[in-house]
Residue, then its C-alpha position, 0 to 999 in steps of 0.5 A: x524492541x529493535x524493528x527490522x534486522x535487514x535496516x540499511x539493507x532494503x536491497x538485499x538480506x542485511x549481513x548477519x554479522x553486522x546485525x550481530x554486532x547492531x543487536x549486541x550494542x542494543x542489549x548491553x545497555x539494556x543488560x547494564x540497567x538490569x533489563x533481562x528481556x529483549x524483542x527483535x522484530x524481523x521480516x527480511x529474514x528466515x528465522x533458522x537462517x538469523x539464528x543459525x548465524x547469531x549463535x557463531x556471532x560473539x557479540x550477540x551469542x556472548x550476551x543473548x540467548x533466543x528463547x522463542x520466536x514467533x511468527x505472524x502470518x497474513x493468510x493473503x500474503x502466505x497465498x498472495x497468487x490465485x491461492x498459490x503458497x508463497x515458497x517463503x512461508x514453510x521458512x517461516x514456520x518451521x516447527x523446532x525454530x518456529x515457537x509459535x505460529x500466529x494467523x493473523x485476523x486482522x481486516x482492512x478498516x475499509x473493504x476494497x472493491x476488488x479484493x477479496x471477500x470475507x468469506x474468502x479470506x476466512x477460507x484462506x485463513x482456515x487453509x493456512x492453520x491446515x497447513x501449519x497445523x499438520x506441520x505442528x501441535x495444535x497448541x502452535x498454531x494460533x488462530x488469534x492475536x491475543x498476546x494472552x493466548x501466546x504467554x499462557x500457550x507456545x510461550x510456557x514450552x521450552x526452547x526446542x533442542x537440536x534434536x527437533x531442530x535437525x528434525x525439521x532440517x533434515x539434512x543438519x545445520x550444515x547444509x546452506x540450502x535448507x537453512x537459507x531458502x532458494x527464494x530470497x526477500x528483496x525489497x525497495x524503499x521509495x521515499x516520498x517527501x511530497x504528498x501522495x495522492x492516495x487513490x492513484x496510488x492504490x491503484x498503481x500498486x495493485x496493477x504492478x501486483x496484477x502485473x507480477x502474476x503475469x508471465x515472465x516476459x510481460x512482468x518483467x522486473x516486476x517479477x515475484x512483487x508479492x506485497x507493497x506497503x505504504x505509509x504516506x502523507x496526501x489526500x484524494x487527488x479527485x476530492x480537489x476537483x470538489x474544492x470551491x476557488x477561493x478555498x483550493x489554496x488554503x485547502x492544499x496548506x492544510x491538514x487534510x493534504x498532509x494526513x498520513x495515510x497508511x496503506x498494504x497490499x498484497x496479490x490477493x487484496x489488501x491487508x490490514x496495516x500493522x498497528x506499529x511499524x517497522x524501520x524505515x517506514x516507522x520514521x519515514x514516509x515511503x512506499x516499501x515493495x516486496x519481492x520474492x526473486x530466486x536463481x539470480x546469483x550475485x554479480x552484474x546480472x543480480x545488481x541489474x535485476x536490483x536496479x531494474x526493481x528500483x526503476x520499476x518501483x520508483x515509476x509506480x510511485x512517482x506516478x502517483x504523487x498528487x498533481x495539480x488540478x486540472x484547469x478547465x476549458x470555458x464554453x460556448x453556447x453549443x457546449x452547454x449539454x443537452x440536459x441543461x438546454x433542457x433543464x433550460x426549456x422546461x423552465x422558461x414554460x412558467x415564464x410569460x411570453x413577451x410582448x409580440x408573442x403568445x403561447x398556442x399550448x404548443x408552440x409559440x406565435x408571433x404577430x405574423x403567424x410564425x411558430x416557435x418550438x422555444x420560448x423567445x427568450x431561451x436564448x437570453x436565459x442560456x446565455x446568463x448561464x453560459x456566463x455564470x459557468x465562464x466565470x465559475x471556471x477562470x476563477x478556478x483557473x485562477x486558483x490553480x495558476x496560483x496553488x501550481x507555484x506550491x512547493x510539492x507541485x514544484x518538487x522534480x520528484x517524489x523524493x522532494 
């Protein structure tokens, strides 16, 4: 299997001719050692687009014929705003060019609060096999991801003839604007070398995505992000604040901090993350984001609308990358919250009154008539308990000023 056509090209759509050659020098080992089948797994590119090109490209069109290609298709990612079709999606179905359509069904391991509910998503599923469907034969559009389903159904037909394929083009292979789509996939690759702190970084994306769908003005160079994936090493940054002192440094070394955690979102919440990578995030650990941008031509207007999403994605991530625990402040007696002095004065009821004082049921006397509201000795058991919290902290403090010096919260950036 060869992972992504557009590798090396994160910015833009890789050149075809470049991917021709990549491809040939892939299948003719695999020809030599008697090999016959070969699959290519892509996201960056239309698929009339990619095999429109390679058939002019000698060194694949020499050795490669494509017998069939298959879509997998996210119901939150086909309708990533509100509902709203992404303009990609018929590029990606298209019948003649398009073997098969898959919807895929698969569901994040963990339901997020503010995503939608599995009513919701069956329904934009539903709508999405509508959408295919009326554009194809049933048997085309498949509701599963079982690869039985595939081999034994689209996979059995043969290829599509021109006929079919200038059908679903209308105006012929020779016109540009229908076999590359007006709106192009970009996408920026941010790299991380330190570890993540998994909860801030869901949340950023999401508001970057919630951002996107904004107006124009106000999304600025976040403008068309429709889906960010991640697949990061890290762990949840408030888990820290419940490690004990003596533990933090050995915590922070540990396993748990470098566990990877894999992570998709897409404008109408999350998806579930593909069991098998593609380059780079097979290889790397990093933070891909995805934009469908339109109208921008090329020259120096497109490389600063390139750089301005790089920015935009390297701000998002570097602001979640897992940062060193706060240190905490000390107390004074007029710090304590209320519920403890409370907690406080209910406990020194069970505790006999010293000498000199005796307990009305009310309130508590001294030799010379005077009354008290609290126990004598309040004072003396918020103190110990102000001192046992003053120590509780400069050890924490402690453990911080040491886990500060680690490597990972030392690195300049997320990059390492």
């Amino acid at each position: 299997a060869v992972l992504g056509l557009g590798v090396g090209a994160t910015d833009g759509v890789g050149d075809m001719r470049f991917v021709a050659s990549v491809l040939a020098g892939v299948v003719q080992p695999i020809v030599a050692q008697g090999g016959s089948t070969l699959v290519v797994c892509d996201v960056l590119c239309s698929p009339a687009e990619v095999l429109a090109d390679l058939a002019v490209h000698g060194p694949f069109a020499a050795l490669c014929q494509v017998a069939h290609v298959v879509s997998v298709l996210e119901p939150l990612v086909a309708y990533p705003w509100k509902g709203i079709r992404h303009p990609l999606l018929l590029s990606r179905s298209l019948r003649g060019w398009v073997s098969a359509v898959v919807v895929s069904e698969a569901r994040p391991s963990t339901a997020s609060r503010s995503g939608p509910t599995a009513r919701e998503r069956d329904a934009l599923g539903g709508l999405l096999a509508k959408e295919v469907g009326a554009a194809r034969s049933s048997r085309e559009a498949v509701l599963s991801r079982n690869t039985n389903t595939l081999v034994s159904g689209p996979l059995q037909l043969p290829p599509a003839g021109l006929g079919l394929k200038l059908l679903a083009l209308p105006e012929g292979l020779g016109s540009r604007e229908f076999v590359t789509p007006t709106e192009r996939l970009r996408c920026v690759f941010v790299p991380t070398a330190v570890p993540m702190d998994i909860a801030v970084l869901r949340e950023s994306c999401s508001a970057c995505l919630d951002v996107a769908n904004a107006s124009a003005a106000i999304a600025g160079a976040l403008r068309g992000l429709f889906c960010v994936e991640a697949r990061v090493r890290g762990t949840v940054g408030s888990d820290i604040e419940e490690y004990m002192p003596e533990d933090m440094l050995g915590e922070l070394r540990g396993e748990r901090v470098q566990a990877v955690h894999q992570l998709v979102l897409s404008a109408a919440g999350e998806v579930a993350p593909p069991q098998r990578w593609p380059e780079p995030l097979a290889s790397h650990c990093g933070v891909l984001l995805w934009w469908s941008v339109g109208g921008e031509g090329g020259g120096a207007a497109s490389s600063e609308a390139t750089a301005a999403r790089r920015a935009a994605a390297e701000a998002a991530v570097e602001e979640s990358r897992l940062k060193v625990p706060a240190r905490r402040p000390t107390w004074a007696l007029e710090h304590i919250p209320p519920e403890e002095v409370e907690k406080a004065r209910e406990y020194m009821l069970s505790v006999e009154a010293p000498e000199g004082y005796y307990f009305s049921g009310t309130s508590y006397v001294d030799v010379d008539g005077n009354e008290y509201r609290d126990h004598p000795q309040l004072g003396i058991r918020l103190q110990e308990a102000l001192d046992r919290h003053n120590s509780g902290v400069q050890a924490w403090n402690a453990a911080v000023q040491e886990v500060s010096s680690l490597p990972m919260f030392q690195a300049l950036s997320v990059r390492g």
